[in-house]
C-alpha positions as CSV (number, residue, x, y, z in Angstrom):
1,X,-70.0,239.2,13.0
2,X,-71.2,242.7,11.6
3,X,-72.4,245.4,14.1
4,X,-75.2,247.0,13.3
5,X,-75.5,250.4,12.3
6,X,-76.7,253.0,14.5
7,X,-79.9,253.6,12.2
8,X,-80.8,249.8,12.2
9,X,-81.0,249.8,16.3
10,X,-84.4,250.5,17.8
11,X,-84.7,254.2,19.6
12,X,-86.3,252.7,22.4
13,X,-86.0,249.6,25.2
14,X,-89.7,248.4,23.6
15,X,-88.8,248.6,20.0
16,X,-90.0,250.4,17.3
17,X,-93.0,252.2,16.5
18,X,-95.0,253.1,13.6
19,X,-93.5,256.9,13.6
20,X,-90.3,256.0,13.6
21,X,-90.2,254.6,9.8
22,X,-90.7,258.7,8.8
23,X,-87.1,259.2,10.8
24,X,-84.9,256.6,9.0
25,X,-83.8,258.0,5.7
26,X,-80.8,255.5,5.7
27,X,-83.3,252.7,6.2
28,X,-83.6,251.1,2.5
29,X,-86.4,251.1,-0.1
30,X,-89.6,249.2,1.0
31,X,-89.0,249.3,4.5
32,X,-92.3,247.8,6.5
33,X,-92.8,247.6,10.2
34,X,-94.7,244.5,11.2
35,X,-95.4,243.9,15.0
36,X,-92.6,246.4,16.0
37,X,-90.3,244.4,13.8
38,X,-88.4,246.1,10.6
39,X,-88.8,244.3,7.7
40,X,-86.6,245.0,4.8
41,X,-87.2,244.0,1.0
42,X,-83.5,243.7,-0.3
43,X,-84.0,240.9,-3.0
44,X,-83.7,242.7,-6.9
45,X,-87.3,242.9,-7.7
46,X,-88.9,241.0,-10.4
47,X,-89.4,242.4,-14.0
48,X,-93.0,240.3,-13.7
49,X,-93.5,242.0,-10.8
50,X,-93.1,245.3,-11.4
51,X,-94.6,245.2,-14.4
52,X,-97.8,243.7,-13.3
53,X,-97.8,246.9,-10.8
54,X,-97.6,249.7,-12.6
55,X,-100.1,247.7,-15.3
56,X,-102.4,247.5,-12.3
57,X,-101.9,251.3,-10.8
58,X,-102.4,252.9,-14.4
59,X,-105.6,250.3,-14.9
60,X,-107.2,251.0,-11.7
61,X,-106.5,255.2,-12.1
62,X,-108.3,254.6,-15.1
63,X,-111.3,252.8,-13.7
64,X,-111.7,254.8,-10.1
65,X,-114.5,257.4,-10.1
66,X,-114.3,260.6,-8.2
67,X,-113.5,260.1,-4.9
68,X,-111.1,257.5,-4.7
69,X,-107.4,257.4,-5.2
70,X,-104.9,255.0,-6.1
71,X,-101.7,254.8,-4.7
72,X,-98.2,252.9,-5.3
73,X,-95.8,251.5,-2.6
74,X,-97.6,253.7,0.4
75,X,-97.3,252.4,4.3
76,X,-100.4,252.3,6.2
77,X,-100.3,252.6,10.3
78,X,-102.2,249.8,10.8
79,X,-101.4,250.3,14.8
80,X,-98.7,251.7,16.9
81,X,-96.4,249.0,16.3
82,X,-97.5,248.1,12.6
83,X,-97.0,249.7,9.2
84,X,-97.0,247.8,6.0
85,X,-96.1,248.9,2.6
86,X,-98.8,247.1,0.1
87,X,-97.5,247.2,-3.6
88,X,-101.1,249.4,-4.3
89,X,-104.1,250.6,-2.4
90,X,-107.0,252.2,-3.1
91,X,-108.1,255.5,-1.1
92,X,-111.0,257.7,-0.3
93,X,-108.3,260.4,1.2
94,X,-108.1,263.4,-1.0
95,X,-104.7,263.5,-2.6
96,X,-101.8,265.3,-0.4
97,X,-98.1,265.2,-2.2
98,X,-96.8,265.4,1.5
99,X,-98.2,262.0,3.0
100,X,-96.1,259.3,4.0
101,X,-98.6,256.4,5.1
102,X,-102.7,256.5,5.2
103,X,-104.8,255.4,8.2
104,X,-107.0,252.1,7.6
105,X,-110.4,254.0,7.6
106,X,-109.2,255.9,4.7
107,X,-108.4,252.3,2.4
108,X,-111.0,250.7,1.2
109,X,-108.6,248.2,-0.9
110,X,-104.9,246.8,0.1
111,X,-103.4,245.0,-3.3
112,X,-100.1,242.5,-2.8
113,X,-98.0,240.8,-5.7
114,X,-96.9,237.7,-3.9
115,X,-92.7,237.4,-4.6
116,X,-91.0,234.6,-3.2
117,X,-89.5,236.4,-0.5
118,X,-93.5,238.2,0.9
119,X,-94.9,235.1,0.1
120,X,-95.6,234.0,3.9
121,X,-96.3,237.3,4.7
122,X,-99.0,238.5,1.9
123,X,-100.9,235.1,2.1
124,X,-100.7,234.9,5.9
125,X,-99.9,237.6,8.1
126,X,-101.2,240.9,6.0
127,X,-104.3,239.2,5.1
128,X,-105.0,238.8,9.0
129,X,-103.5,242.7,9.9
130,X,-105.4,244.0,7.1
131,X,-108.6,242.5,8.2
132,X,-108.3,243.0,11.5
133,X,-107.5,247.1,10.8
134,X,-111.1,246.3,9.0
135,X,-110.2,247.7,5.3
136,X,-113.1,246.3,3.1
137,X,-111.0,244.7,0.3
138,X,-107.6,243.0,-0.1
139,X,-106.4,241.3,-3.3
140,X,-103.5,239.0,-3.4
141,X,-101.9,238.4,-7.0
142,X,-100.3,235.2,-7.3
143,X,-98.4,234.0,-10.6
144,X,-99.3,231.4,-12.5
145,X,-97.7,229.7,-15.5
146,X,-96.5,233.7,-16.6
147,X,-99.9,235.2,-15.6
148,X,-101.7,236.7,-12.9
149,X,-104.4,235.2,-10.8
150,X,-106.5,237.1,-8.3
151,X,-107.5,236.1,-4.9
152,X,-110.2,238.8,-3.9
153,X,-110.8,238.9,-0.3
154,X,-113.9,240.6,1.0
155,X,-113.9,241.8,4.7
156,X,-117.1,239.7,6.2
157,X,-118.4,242.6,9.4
158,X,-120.1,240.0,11.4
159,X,-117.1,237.8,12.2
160,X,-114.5,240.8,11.5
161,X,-112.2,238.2,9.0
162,X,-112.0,237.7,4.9
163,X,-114.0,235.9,3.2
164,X,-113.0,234.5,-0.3
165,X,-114.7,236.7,-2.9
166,X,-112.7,234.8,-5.8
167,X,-110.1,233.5,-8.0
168,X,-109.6,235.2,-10.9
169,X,-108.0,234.2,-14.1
170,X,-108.0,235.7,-17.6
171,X,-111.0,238.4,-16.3
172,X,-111.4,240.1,-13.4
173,X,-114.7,242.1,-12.3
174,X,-115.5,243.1,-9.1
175,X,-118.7,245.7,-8.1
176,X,-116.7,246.6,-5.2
177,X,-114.5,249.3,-4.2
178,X,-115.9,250.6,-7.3
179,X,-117.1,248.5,-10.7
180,X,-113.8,246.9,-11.8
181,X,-113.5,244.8,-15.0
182,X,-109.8,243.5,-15.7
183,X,-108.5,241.7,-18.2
184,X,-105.4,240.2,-15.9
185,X,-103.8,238.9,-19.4
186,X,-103.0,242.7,-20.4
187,X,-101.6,243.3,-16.8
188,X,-98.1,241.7,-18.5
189,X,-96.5,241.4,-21.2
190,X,-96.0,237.6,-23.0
191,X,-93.0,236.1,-22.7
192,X,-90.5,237.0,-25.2
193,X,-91.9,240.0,-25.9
């Protein structure tokens, strides 16, 4: 067996903490902290996937009024001991080139393209973290047949969970964070081509 490298053992007796992701430059790409618990994304990423994202980021910069910010691949400290990395969220922070993660009061949407290996944890886990850190909106993209369908998840105050908003397929239009109309079809490109 493999010992660990220095940089993969936790600094402390209780683990690790949502800080400590900004002090691990050897740490690869896409490294998330979930329940003090390092989780790395080492599988090559989808061509569909990527794709789809930087479709969506350039579609939703378009759309966002003044105010709001989209950003790409960006942790959020969702408590002392958690820090996931959606694939795109949408902001009301004002834009600073220095940031390395956003607080949960400053996201008002939390977007994740299900692959095989976040599967359990975008349908599961992040939908119940991201709703219980109380940010308004989370959409989870799922692939079907080649194209994307959206589940839209609206943060219900009373009960402090998600409620289904929808699932989308061909068109997506939402009023909320802001008034969203998507055709999901133009998010990637055919087969073939």
């Amino acid at each position: 067996m493999t010992a660990l490298p220095d940089w993969m053992r936790p600094p402390r007796e209780e683990g690790w903490f949502a800080e400590d992701l900004d002090r691990l430059p050897e740490a690869p790409r896409h490294t998330e902290l979930i329940d003090g618990a390092l989780v790395f994304v080492v599988s090559p990423q989808r061509s569909w996937h990527g794709r789809l994202v930087t479709s969506l980021t350039t579609m939703l910069m378009a759309a966002a009024p003044a105010g709001f910010e989209v950003e790409r691949e960006m942790t959020i400290r969702l408590d002392e001991r958690t820090r996931p990395e959606p694939d795109l969220l949408v902001t009301t922070a004002p834009y600073d080139p220095d940031r390395t993660w956003y607080a949960p009061e400053e996201v008002q949407l939390v977007v994740e393209v299900v692959s095989p290996e976040s599967a359990h944890r975008d349908r599961t886990v992040k939908l119940h973290k991201y709703a219980e850190a109380k940010i308004p909106h989370y959409w989870c993209i799922e692939q079907e047949g080649g194209a994307p369908t959206v589940h839209a998840y609206e943060l219900d105050e009373p009960t402090g969970v998600y409620a289904p908003a929808g699932i989308f397929r061909g068109t997506f239009e939402r009023p909320v964070p802001f008034e969203i109309s998507l055709d999901l079809d133009k998010l990637t490109p055919p087969r073939g081509n």
